[in-house]
LOLOZA-894950 format. One record per residue (C-alpha): x, y, z. Coordinates in steps of 0.2 Angstrom, whole numbers. Layout:
<recs>
REC c1 c2 c3
REC X Y Z
...
</recs>
This chain:
<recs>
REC c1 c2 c3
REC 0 0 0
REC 7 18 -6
REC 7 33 6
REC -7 40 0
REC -16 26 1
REC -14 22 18
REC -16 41 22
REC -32 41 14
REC -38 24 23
REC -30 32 40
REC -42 49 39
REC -58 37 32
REC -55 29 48
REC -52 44 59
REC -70 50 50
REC -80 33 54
REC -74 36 74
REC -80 52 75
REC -96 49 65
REC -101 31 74
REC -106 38 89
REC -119 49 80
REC -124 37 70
REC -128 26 82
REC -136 36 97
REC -150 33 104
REC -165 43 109
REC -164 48 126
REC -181 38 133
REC -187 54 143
REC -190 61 124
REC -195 45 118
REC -208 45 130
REC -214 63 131
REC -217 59 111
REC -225 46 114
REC -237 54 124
REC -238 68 115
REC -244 58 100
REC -258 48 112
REC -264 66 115
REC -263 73 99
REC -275 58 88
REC -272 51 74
REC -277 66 62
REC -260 75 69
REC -250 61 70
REC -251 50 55
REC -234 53 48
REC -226 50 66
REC -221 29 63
REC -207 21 70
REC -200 17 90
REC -189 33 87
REC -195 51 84
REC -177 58 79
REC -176 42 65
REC -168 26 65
REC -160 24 51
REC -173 15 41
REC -187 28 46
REC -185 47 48
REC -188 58 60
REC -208 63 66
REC -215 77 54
REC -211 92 68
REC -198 84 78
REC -180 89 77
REC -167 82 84
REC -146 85 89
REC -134 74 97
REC -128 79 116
REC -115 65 122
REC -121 48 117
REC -140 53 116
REC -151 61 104
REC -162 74 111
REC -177 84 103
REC -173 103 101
REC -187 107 90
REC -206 101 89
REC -217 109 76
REC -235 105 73
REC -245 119 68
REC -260 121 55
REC -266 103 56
REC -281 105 67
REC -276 97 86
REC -290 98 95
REC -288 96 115
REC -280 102 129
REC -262 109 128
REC -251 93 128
REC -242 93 145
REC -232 81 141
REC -223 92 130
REC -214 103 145
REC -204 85 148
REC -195 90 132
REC -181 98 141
REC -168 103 128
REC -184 110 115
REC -176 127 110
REC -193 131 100
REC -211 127 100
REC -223 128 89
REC -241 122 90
REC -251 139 80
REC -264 137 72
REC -274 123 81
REC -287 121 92
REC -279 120 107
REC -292 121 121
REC -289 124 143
REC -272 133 152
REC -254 135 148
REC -249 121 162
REC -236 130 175
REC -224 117 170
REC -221 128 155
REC -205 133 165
REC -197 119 165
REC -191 124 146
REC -175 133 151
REC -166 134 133
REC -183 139 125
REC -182 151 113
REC -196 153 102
REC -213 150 108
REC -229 151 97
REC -245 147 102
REC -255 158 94
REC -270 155 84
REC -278 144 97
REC -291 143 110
REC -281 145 127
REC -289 151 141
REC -286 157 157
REC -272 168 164
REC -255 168 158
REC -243 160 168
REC -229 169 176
REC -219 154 174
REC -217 158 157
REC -204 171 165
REC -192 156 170
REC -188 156 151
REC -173 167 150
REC -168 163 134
REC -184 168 126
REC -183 179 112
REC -202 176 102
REC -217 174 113
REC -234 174 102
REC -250 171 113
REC -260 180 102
REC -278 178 95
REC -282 164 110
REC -295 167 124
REC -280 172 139
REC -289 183 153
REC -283 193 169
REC -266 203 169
REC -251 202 158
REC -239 196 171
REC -225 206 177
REC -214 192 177
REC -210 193 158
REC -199 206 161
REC -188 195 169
REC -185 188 151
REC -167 196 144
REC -167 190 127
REC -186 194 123
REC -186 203 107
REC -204 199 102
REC -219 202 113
REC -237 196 105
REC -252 196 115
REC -264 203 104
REC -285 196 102
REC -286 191 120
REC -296 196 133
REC -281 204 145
REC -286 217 157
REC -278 229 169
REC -262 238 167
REC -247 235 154
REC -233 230 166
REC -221 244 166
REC -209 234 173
REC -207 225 154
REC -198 243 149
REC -182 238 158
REC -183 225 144
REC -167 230 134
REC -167 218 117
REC -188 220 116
REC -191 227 100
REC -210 223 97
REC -224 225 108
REC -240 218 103
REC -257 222 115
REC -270 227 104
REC -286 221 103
REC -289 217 121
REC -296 226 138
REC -283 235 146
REC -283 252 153
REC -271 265 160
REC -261 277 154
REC -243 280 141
REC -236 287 154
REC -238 275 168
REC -233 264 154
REC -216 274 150
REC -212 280 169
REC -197 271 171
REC -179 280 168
REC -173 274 150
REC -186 263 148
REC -188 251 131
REC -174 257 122
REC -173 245 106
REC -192 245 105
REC -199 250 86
REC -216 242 87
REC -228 248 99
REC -246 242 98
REC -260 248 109
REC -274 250 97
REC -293 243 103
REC -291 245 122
REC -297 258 135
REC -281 268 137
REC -286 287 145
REC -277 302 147
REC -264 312 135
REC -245 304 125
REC -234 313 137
REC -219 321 128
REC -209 309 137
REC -214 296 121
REC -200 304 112
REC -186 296 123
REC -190 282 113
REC -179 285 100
REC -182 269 90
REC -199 269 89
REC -206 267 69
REC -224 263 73
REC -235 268 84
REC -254 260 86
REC -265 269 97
REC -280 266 86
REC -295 265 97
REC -296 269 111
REC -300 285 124
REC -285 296 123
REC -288 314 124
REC -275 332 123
REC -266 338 111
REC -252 330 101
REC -237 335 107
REC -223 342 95
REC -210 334 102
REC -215 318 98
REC -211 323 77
REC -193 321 84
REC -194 305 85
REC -181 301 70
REC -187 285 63
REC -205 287 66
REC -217 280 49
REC -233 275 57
REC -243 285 68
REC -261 277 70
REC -269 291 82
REC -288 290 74
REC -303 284 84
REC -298 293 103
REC -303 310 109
REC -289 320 103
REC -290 340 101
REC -280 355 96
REC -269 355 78
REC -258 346 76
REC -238 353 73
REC -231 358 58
REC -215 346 63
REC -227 332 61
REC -229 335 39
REC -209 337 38
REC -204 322 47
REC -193 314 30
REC -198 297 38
REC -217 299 42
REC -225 288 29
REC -245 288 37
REC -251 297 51
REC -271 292 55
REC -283 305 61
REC -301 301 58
REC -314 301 75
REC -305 314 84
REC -309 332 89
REC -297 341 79
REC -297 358 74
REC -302 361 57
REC -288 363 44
REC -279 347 53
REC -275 334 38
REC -268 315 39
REC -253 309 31
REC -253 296 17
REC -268 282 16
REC -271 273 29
REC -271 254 28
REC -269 243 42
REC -253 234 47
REC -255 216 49
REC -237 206 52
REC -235 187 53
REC -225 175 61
REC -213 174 44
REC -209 192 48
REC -202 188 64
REC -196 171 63
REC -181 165 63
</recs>
């Protein structure tokens, strides 16, 4: 045998040892099971593809539709379960929280019925959770502010009731807040402004009252945020100038609700501002020059308010609707 030859054999081997152990492990049972369960739960509508002993595959089978897998050690683990827009109709699976290493979770667009089981919090390297487009009721657990690696939580259009809890601001990474088409009430939490990655704050369409400046009363509060959705609720009083701290802001959606006082000028200083929904409140007074030579301003909204006369809007309004695919990743 040449050099090269027994170079090239010597290197095919050094591959086979590093890759054997991954071919061959094994599904940690604890997954196994929570699958297993999971798919007991779920009926045979859901889980018609999922065939085999193994989610993550065994060769001769391939992994569940939804479920992905990586290898830790000498086990395989489930980092990824997806299983959204086929109709599961039931109670959230419980089981799933047993999926320890799952760093997203996606069960939208279902018909998931009953509670977010406390449990949630077990789901330490979560990252992305969306659960939106269901029917979960009740409140929303504060253990979902165990979840420090959050960065995407979508509760939206479900049947949640009672107060946002304080305890998401206890989430570092959380860049993508949607709670929108509940039935929340109280106040916004003004605690989640110490949250410094949030960009995206979705809370319209729900009961929730207060005011922007309760909102906004913390020192430096939400500096990344660019989203700001308030529209369809029962927010009172005026936008205190102190709005324009937040420098980042591109949209805001206070469409809606019982707001009232002028517009403040300062808030046309807002240097990315394109989206200022303000129609439907009890607004008076004109509206500042600043606002019509803002270079970024693309729409701003007026209808239903008590403006004086001469007061025009800014562009055509449509309404902004986002999806998952825009924040997604």
């Amino acid at each position: 045998m040449g050099f090269r030859s027994f170079f090239s054999a010597f290197c095919l081997l050094l591959i086979l040892a590093f890759f054997s152990p991954l071919l061959h492990a094994k599904t940690l049972k604890r997954d196994v099971k929570a699958l297993n369960e999971i798919k007991a739960s779920l009926g045979w509508r859901v889980v018609y593809a999922w065939v085999g002993d193994d989610p993550c595959g065994d060769g001769d089978l391939p992994p569940w539709s939804g479920v992905t897998c990586s290898t830790q050690g000498d086990y395989r683990v489930v980092t990824e379960l997806e299983v959204y827009a086929v109709s599961i109709v039931g109670p959230f699976p419980t089981a799933v929280t047993n999926l320890l290493d799952l760093s997203r979770l996606d069960l939208h667009n279902n018909k998931l019925t009953g509670p977010i089981p406390p449990q949630i919090g077990r789901l330490k390297r979560l990252k992305i959770l969306n659960l939106r487009w269901n029917k979960l009721q009740d409140v929303i657990p504060p253990e979902i502010g165990e979840l420090r690696s959050l960065t995407h939580l979508y509760l939206s259009f479900n049947n949640f009731k009672g107060e946002i809890p304080k305890e998401l601001a206890n989430l570092p990474e959380l860049r993508y807040l949607y709670l929108h088409e509940n039935r929340l009430t109280g106040r916004i939490p003004p605690e989640l402004g110490t949250l410094q990655k949030l960009q995206h704050l979705d809370v319209g369409n729900n009961h929730l009252v207060g005011t922007i400046r309760e909102l906004i009363r913390i020192e430096g509060c939400f500096p990344a945020l660019r989203n700001l959705y308030l529209n369809n609720n029962y927010f009172t009083g005026g936008i205190p100038s102190q709005l324009s701290n937040l420098t980042n802001l591109e949209i805001f959606y206070l469409s809606h609700n019982k707001m009232s006082g002028i517009i403040p000028s300062e808030i046309a200083h807002i240097p990315k501002l394109t989206y200022l929904y303000l129609d439907h409140n009890q607004f008076t007074g004109r509206i500042p020059d600043s606002f019509y030579k803002h270079p970024f301003l693309k729409e701003m909204y007026i209808e239903g308010n008590s403006f004086r006369s001469g007061v025009n809007p800014i562009g055509v309004h449509k309404v902004l609707e986002l999806t998952d695919t825009d924040f997604l990743v």
